[in-house]
C-alpha positions as CSV (number, residue, x, y, z in Angstrom):
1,X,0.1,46.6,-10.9
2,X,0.1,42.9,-9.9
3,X,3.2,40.9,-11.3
4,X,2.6,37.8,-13.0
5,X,5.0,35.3,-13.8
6,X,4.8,32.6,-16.8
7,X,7.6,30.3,-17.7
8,X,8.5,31.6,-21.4
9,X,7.6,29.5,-24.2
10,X,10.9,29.4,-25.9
11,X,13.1,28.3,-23.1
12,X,12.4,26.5,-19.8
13,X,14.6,28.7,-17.5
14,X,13.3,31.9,-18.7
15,X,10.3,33.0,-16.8
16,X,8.3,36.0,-18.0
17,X,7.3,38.7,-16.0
18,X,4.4,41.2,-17.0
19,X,5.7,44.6,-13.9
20,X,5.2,48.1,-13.6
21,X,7.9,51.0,-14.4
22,X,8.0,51.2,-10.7
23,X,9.2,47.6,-9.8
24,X,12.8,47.1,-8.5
25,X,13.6,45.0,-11.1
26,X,12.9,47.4,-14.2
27,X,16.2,49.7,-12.8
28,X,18.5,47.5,-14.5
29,X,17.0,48.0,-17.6
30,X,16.2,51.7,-17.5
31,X,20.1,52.3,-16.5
32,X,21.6,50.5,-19.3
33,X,19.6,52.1,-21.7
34,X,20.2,55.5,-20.0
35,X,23.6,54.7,-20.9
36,X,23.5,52.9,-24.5
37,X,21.3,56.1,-25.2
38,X,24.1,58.4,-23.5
39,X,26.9,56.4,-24.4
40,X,25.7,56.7,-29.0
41,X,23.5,60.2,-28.6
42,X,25.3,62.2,-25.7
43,X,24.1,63.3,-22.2
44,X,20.5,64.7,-23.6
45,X,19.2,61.2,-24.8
46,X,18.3,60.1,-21.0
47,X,15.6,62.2,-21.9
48,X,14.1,58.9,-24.1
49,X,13.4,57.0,-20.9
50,X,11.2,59.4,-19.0
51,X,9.5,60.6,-22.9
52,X,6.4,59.0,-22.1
53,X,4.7,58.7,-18.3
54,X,5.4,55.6,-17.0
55,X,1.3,54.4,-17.0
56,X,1.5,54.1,-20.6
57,X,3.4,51.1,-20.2
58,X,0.1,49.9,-18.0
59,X,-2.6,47.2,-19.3
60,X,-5.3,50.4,-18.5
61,X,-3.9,52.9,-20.4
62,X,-3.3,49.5,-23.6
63,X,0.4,49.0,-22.9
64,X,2.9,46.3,-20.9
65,X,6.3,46.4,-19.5
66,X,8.0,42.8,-19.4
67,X,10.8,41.4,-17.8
68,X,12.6,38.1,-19.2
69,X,14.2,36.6,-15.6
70,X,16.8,34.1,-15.4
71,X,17.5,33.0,-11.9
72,X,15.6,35.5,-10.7
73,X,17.2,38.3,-12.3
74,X,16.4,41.0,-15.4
75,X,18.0,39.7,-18.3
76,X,16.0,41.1,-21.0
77,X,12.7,43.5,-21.2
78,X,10.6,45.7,-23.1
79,X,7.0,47.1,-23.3
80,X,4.9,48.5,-25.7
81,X,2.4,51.4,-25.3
82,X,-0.8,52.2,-27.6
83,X,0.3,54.1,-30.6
84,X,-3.6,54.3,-31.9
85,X,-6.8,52.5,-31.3
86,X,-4.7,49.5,-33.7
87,X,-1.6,50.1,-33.1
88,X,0.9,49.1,-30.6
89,X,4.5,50.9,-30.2
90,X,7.2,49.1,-29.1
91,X,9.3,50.9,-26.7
92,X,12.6,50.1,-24.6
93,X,13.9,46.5,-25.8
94,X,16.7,45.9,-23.5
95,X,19.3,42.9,-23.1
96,X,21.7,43.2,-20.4
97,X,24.9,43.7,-21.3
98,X,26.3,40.4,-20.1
99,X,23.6,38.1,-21.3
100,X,23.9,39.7,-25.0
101,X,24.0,37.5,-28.4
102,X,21.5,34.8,-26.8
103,X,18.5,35.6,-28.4
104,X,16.9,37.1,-26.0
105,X,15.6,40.0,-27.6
106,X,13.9,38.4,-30.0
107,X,12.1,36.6,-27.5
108,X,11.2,39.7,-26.1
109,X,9.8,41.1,-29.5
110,X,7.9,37.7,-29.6
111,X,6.4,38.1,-26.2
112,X,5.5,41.6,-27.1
113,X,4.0,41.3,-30.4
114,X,2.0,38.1,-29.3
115,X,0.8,40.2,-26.0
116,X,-0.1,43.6,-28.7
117,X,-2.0,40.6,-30.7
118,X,-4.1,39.2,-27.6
119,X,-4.7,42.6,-26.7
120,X,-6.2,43.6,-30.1
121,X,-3.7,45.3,-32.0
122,X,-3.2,44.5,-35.5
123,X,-0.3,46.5,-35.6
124,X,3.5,47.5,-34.4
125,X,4.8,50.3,-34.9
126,X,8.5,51.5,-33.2
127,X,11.8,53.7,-34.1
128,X,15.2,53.2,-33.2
129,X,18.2,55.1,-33.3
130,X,20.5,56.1,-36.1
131,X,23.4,54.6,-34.4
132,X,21.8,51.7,-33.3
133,X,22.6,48.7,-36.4
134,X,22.3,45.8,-33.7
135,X,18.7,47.2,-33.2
136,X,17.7,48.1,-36.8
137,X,19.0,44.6,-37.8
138,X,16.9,42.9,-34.5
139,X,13.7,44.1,-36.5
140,X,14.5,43.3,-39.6
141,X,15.6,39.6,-39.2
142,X,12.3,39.5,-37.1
143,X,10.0,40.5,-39.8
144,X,9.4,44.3,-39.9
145,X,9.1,46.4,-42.9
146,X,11.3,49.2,-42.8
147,X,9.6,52.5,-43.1
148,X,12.5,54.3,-44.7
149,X,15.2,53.7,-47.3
150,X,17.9,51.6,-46.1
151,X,20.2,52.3,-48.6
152,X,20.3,55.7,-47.2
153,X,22.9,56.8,-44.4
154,X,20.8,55.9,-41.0
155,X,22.4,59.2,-40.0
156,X,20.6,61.6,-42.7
157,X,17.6,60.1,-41.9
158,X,16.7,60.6,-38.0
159,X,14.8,57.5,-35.9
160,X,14.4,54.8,-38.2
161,X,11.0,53.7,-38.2
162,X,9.5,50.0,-38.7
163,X,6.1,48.5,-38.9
164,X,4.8,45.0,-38.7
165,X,1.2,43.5,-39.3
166,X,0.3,41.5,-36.4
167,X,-2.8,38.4,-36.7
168,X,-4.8,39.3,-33.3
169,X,-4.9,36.0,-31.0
170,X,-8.2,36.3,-29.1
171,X,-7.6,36.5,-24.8
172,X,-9.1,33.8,-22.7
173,X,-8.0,35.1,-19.6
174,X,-6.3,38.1,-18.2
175,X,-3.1,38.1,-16.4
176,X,-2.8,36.9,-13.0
177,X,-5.7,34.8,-13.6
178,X,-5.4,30.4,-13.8
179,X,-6.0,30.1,-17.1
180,X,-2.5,32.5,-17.8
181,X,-0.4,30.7,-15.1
């Protein structure tokens, strides 16, 4: 898969990169999460990362893996792999640990969603953990309906799951191509 970098929207010195599971620069966000999964779930939840084969996360199979670079290096990522023929899934949203409370998540979750939309989907569906609030509050503030009671204890009720309409934004170009750059 071919890397293509965009300078982000939202802020100037963020560049957006669309990479494979395989690039170099996804480790730092596959470790962390090994450990944040580890760390709240215990030594089984590594198996999370390698749940689903990393070409789900490609544009053939209808899913992306991005990087949010600053300087050059991972501070951010996620991806998003087809759920159905309408639906997207959003899958390991990542901040590194020292670039934390600066928004950058929810630029990820922007950049995803608006990628899912260009792409088609008119949906987003994802989970996150029980002991995960900073997540289940992440998708919340951003605009997802929660697909459970929140009332409840988040531990009584397993992976919390979310869903979000999306308005499909037509493509004009693929990535790597001018028009994108």
């Amino acid at each position: 898969m071919t890397s293509v970098a965009r300078p982000a929207r939202t802020a100037p010195d963020v560049t957006v990169l669309h990479v494979a599971v395989a690039d170099p620069r996804v480790r730092p966000l596959l470790r962390e999460l090994g450990h944040e999964y580890s760390t709240r779930y215990g030594k089984d939840a590594h198996a999370e990362i390698s749940r689903y084969p990393d070409e789900e996360f490609t544009e053939p199979y209808g899913g992306l893996l991005l990087l949010l670079l600053e300087g050059g290096e991972p501070v951010a990522g996620g991806a998003f792999r087809r759920y159905d023929a309408t639906t997207a899934e959003l899958k390991r949203i990542w901040t590194h640990s020292a670039h934390r409370r600066r928004g950058l998540a929810r630029r990820v979750v922007a950049e995803l969603e608006r990628e899912a939309g260009t792409r088609g989907y008119r949906r987003i569906h994802l989970t996150t953990g029980p002991r995960q609030p900073e997540a289940r509050a992440l998708y919340l503030a951003t605009g997802y309906t929660p697909l459970f009671d929140t009332e409840a204890d988040p531990e009584t009720i397993g992976p919390l799951p979310f869903e979000k309409q999306l308005t499909a934004e037509p493509r004009t170009a693929r990535p790597g191509k001018a028009a994108d750059l």
